[in-house]
C-alpha positions, -999 to 999 in steps of 0.1 A, spaced: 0 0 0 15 36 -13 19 60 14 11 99 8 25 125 31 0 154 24 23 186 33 -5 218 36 -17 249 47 -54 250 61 -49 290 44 -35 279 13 -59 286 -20 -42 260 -40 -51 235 -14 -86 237 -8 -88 242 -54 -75 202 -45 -112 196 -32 -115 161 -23 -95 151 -53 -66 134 -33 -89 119 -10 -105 103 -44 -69 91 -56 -60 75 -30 -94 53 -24 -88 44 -61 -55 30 -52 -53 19 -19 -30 48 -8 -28 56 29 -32 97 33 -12 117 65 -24 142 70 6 169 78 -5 206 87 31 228 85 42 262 93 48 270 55 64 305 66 93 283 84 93 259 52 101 288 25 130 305 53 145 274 47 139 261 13 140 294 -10 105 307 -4 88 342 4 58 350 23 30 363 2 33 397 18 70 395 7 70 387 -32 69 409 -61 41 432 -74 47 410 -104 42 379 -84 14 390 -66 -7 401 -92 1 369 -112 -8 351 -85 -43 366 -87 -49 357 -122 -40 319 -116 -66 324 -88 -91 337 -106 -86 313 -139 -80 283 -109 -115 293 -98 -134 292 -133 -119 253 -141 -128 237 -107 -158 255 -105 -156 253 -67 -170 287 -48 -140 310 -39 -136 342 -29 -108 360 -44 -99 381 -11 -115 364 18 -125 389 49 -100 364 72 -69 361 49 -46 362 60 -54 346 96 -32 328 117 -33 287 103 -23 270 137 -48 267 155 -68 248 126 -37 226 121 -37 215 158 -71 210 154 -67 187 123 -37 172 142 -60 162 171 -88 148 150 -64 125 133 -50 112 164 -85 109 177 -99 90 151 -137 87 145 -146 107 118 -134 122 83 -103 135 80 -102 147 45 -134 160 50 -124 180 83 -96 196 59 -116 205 31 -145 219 54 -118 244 68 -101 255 44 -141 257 23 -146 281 58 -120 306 45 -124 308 12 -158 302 3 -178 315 36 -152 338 45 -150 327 85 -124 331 103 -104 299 109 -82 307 136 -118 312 159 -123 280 185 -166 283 171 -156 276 138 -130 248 143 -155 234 164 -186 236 139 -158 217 114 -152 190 133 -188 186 139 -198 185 105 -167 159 98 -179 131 127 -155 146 154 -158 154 188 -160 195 189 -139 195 226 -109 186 205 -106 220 200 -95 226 237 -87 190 247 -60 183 217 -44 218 217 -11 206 233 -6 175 210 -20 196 177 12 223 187 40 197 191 31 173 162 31 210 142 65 216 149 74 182 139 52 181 107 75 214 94 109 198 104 99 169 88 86 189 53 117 203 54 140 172 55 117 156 30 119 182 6 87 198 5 87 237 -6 54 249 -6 16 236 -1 -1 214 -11 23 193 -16 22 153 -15 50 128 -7 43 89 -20 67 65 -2 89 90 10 103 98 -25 83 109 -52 72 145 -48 44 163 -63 40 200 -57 6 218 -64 -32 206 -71 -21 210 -110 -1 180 -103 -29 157 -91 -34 140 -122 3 134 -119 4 114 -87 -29 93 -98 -5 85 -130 24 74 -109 -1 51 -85 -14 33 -110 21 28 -128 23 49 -156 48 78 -146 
């Protein structure tokens, strides 16, 4: 069975535009998804990267176009410039953290209902009412929000050292195996290639 390392950012544009397409791939072939919510401004200090905030005018308003073209393909609801972007990621990731320790409901599902919270209801992700209302709606216990706070902020720090060693730059970004990296949702069609053999 094929393991994926699923390196995100629960405020990442390009990883909700995945949708519930890795979840998909990897029931089609057998693949075992980790979830692994990182610090991304502590991944691109040390692999080449800039904070949004920090790139080019150029950069930035490319970056809206690819949003905005991103947007009319999937045909998934997004706001261009959400009320809560940016907002501080970690307290969704420890929630995300917890749930998948926890067990007992969706984890996929958790993901995409948070990161669907910033950028197509425009709530604020870093508030414990919304984390809580997602891990309702994905089959988990809503106390996770304060009971899993401790082990959520530890296994954080571990899921960015760990990005960094594996190679990951930037979100979403899947590992299979330990080796083969894919970097973006554009490359989705890439990894459900190399699964079933043909990259």
């Amino acid at each position: 069975m094929a393991q994926i390392d699923y390196y995100f950012v629960t405020i990442s544009p390009w990883s909700y535009l995945a949708g519930m397409r890795l979840e998909e791939i990897a029931a089609r072939h057998g693949a075992d998804v980790t979830y692994k919510p990182v610090d991304m401004g502590r991944v691109f200090a040390a692999t080449g990267g800039l904070p949004l905030g920090e790139r080019s005018k150029a950069r930035q308003e490319y970056r809206m176009q690819e949003l905005r073209r991103a947007k009319a393909k999937s045909g998934m609801e997004l706001v261009l410039e959400p009320a809560h972007f940016p907002t501080n990621p970690a307290p969704s990731a420890y929630a995300i953290i917890a749930a998948q320790k926890a067990g007992g409901g969706n984890v996929g599902a958790l993901v995409h209902d948070i990161m669907h919270a910033c950028w197509a209801e425009e709530r604020n992700v870093a508030e414990d009412d919304v984390l809580r209302d997602c891990l309702e709606k994905a089959g988990f216990d809503p106390g996770l929000v304060d009971s899993g706070m401790l082990t959520g902020a530890e296994q954080y720090e571990k899921n960015t050292e760990q990005a960094i060693a594996d190679g990951a730059f930037g979100a979403p970004f899947y590992i299979v195996d330990g080796t083969e990296r894919f970097w973006g949702q554009d490359r989705l069609d890439d990894l459900d290639a190399y699964l079933a053999g043909r990259l």
